[in-house]
C-alpha positions in Angstrom: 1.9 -3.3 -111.8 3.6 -2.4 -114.9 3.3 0.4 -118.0 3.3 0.5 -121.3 7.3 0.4 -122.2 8.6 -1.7 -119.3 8.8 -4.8 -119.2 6.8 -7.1 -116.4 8.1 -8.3 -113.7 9.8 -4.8 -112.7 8.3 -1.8 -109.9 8.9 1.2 -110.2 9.7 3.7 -107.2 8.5 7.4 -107.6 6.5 9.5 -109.2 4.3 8.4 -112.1 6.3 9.9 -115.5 4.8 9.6 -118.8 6.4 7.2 -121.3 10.2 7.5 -122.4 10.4 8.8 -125.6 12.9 6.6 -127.8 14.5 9.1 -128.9 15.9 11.2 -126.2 18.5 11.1 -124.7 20.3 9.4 -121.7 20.7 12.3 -120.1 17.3 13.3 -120.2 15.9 10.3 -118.7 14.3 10.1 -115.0 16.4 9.1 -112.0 14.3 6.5 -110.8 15.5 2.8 -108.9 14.3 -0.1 -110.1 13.5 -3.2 -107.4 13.4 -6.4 -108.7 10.1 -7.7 -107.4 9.4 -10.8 -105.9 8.3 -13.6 -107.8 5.8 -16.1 -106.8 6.9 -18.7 -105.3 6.0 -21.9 -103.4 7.2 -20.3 -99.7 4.6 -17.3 -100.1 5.5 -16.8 -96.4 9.2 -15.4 -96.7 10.2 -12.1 -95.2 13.2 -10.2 -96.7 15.6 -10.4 -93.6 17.3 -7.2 -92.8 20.9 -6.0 -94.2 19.6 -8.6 -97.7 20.4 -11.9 -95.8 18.2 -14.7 -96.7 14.5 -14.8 -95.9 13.1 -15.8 -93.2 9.7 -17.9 -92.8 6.8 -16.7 -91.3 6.4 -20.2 -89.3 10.0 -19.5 -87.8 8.8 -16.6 -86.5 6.0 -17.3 -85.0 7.8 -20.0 -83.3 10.4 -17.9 -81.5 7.4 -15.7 -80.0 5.7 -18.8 -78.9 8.5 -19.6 -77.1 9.4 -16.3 -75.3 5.7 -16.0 -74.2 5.8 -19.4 -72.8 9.0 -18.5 -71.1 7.9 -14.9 -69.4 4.5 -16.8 -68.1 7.0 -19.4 -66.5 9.2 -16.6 -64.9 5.9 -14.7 -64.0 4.5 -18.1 -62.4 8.1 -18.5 -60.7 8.4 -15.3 -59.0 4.6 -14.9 -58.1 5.3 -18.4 -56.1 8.3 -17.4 -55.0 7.7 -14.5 -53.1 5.0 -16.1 -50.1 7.8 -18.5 -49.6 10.1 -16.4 -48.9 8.3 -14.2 -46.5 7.2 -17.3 -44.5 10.6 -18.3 -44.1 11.6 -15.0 -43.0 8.4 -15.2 -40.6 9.3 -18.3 -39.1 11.4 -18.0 -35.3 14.7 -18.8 -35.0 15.3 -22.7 -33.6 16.0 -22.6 -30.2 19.5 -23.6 -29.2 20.0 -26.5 -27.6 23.6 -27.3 -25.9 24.4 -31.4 -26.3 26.0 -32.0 -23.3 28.7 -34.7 -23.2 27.9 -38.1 -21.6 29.5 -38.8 -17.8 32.7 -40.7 -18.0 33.9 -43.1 -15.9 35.3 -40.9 -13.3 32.6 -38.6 -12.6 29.7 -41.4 -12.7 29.1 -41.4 -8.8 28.8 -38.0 -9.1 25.6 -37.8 -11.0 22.5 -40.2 -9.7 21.2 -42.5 -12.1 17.5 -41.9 -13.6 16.8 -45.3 -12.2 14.8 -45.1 -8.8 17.5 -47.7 -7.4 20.2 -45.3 -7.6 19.1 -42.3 -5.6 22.1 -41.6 -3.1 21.5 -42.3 0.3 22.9 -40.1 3.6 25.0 -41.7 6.2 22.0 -41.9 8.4 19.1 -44.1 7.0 15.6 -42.8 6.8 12.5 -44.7 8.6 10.0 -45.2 5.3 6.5 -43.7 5.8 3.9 -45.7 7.4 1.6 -46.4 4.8 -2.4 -45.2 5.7 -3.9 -49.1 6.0 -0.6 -49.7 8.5 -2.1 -51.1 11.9 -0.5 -49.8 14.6 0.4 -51.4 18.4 -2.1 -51.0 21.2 -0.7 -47.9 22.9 0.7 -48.9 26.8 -1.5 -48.0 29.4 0.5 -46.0 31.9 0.1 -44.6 35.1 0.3 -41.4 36.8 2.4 -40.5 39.0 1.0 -40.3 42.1 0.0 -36.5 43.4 2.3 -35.3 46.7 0.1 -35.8 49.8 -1.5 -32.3 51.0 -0.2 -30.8 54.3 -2.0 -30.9 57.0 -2.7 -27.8 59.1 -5.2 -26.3 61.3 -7.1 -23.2 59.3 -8.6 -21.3 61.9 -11.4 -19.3 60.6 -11.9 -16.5 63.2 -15.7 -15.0 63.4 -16.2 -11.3 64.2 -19.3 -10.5 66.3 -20.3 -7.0 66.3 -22.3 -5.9 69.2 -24.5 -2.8 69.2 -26.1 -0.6 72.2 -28.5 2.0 71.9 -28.1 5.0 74.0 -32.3 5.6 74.5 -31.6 1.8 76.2 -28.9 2.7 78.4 -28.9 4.1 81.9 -30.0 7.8 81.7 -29.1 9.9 84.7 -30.1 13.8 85.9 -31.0 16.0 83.0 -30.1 13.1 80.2 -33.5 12.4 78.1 -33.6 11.0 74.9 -35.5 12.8 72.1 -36.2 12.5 68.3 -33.8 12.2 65.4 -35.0 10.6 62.8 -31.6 9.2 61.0 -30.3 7.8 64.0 -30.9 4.1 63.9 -33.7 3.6 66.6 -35.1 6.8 65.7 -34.0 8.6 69.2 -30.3 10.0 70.3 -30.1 10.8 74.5 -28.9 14.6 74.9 -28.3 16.7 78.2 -25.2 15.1 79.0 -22.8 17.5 80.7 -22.4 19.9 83.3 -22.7 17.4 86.2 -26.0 16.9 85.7 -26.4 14.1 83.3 -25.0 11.0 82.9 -25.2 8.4 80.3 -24.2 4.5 81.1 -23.8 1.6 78.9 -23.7 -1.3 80.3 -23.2 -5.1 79.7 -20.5 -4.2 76.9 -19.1 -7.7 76.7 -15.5 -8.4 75.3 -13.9 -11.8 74.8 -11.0 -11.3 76.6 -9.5 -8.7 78.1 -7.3 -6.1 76.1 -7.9 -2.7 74.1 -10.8 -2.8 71.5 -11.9 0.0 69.2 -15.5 1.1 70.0 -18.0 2.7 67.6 -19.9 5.8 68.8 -22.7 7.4 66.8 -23.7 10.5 67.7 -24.8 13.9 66.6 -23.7 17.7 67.4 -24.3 21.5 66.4 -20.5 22.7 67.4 -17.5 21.2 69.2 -18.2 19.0 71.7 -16.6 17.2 75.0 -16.7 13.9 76.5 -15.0 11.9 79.3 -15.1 8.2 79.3 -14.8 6.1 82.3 -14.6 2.5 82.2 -15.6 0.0 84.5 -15.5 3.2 86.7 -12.5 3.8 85.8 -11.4 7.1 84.1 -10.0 6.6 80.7 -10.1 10.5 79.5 -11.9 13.4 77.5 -12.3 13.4 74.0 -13.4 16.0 71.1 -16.1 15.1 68.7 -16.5 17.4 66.1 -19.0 19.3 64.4 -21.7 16.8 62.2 -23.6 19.2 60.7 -26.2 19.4 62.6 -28.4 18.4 65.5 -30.3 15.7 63.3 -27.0 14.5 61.3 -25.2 11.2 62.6 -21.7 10.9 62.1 -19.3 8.2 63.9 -16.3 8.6 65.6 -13.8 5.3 66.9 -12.1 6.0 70.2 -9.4 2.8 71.6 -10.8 1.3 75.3 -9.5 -0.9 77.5 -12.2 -3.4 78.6 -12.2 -6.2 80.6 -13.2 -10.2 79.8 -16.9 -10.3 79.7 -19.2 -7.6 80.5 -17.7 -3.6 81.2 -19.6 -0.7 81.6 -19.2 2.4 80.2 -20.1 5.9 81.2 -20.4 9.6 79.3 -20.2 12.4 81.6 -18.4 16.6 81.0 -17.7 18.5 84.1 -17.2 21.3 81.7 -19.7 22.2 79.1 -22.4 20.0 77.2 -21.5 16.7 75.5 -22.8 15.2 72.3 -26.1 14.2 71.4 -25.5 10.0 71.5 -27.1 7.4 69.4 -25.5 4.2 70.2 -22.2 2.5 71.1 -20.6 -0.8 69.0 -17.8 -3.5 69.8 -16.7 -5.7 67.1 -14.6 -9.0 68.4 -13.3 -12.0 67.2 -14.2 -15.2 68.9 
């Protein structure tokens, strides 16, 4: 844009002043700078480069930012790829280590076996191979055995024991003996009033195998202590105590040691002194 008094093709920087008057004088005039503009031209792209170097084009320019936006998208697409990978390979476990162990030489191949079956060492002593399942085995030997010792021979003797029993309500009753009733003596009835000389009681056909010393059995009751004498086969053998049963109807035993003769003896219970014992019965055990 131009004013009256200049001529086109200049701009003016600063204030808007009225016309110059011809006539004054330098002095008096307006500081102002004067640009020359830009004329038209066939480039209407150009830029003024900086420090008044040449223009530049606006096609250049565009270019060169083309160019660094293709190459931050690359580095962007780079490191975006580039950081999985290299957290899976700092994910991934370290190789195992595996030692490569040198080949046997010469002098140290009978030391170590050969993979081959054939070359499994043998001991000194050979071993018998299993017998396979479908193997038939030998018919085993039919032996015989050994004959048993012969038994010894002996006699066994098997003695048998006879025990022989006389009741006294059986037996010869003499003088003031009777028999009366006790109910746990074994027939039922003991013989009393023996003693004093006035009773007797006799056993007899007491029969012995052979002649010795047996023991004899007599049952009898009593209400205190008691004395018998014992003769046998008449003759006198001695006295003897029998103590206190309990009572007049309790039976108690007592074993006295008699000589007797082979086959039948007689035996007799008699006191001089005082009364005797209530009897039941008399028994001889023997061995035939």
């Amino acid at each position: 844009m131009s004013t009256a008094g200049e001529e086109p093709g200049e701009l003016r920087i600063g204030g808007w002043l009225p016309p110059a008057d011809p006539s004054a004088t330098a002095d008096d005039a307006p500081v102002t700078q004067v640009i020359p503009a830009i004329r038209d031209h066939a480039d209407a792209g150009l830029l003024i480069a900086d420090g008044g170097g040449e223009p530049v084009t606006g096609g250049r320019r565009r270019g060169r930012r083309t160019v660094l936006a293709v190459v931050a998208s690359v580095t962007t697409v780079a490191v975006a790829a580039g950081v999985p990978l290299l957290m899976s390979a700092l994910d991934q476990p370290e190789p195992p280590v595996q030692l490569v162990l040198p080949a046997p030489s010469a002098a140290t191949a009978s030391v170590w076996p050969d993979a081959s079956p054939s070359a499994v060492p043998t001991t000194g002593r050979p071993t018998k191979p299993p017998a396979s399942r479908g193997a038939v085995r030998g018919a085993a030997r039919a032996t015989t055995p050994p004959a048993a010792p012969p038994k010894s021979t002996r006699n066994e003797v098997t003695s048998r024991q006879t025990t022989q029993v006389l009741e006294a309500e059986s037996a010869d009753l003499d003088g003031w003996a009777r028999t009366r009733s006790v109910p746990s003596a074994s027939g039922g009835r003991v013989v009393t009033g023996v003693g004093y000389r006035r009773g007797e009681l006799t056993f007899s056909g007491l029969t012995a195998p052979r002649a010795g010393e047996y023991e004899l059995v007599i049952s009898y009751t009593s209400d205190g202590g008691r004395r018998a004498s014992i003769e046998v086969n008449g003759q006198r053998v001695g006295s003897f105590d029998f103590a206190f049963t309990g009572g007049r109807d309790t039976v108690k035993t007592m074993t006295v040691r008699l000589p007797l003769a082979a086959g039948p003896n007689t035996v007799e219970f008699s006191n001089s002194d005082g009364w005797g014992p209530d009897f039941d019965r008399i028994a001889l055990t023997t061995s035939s």
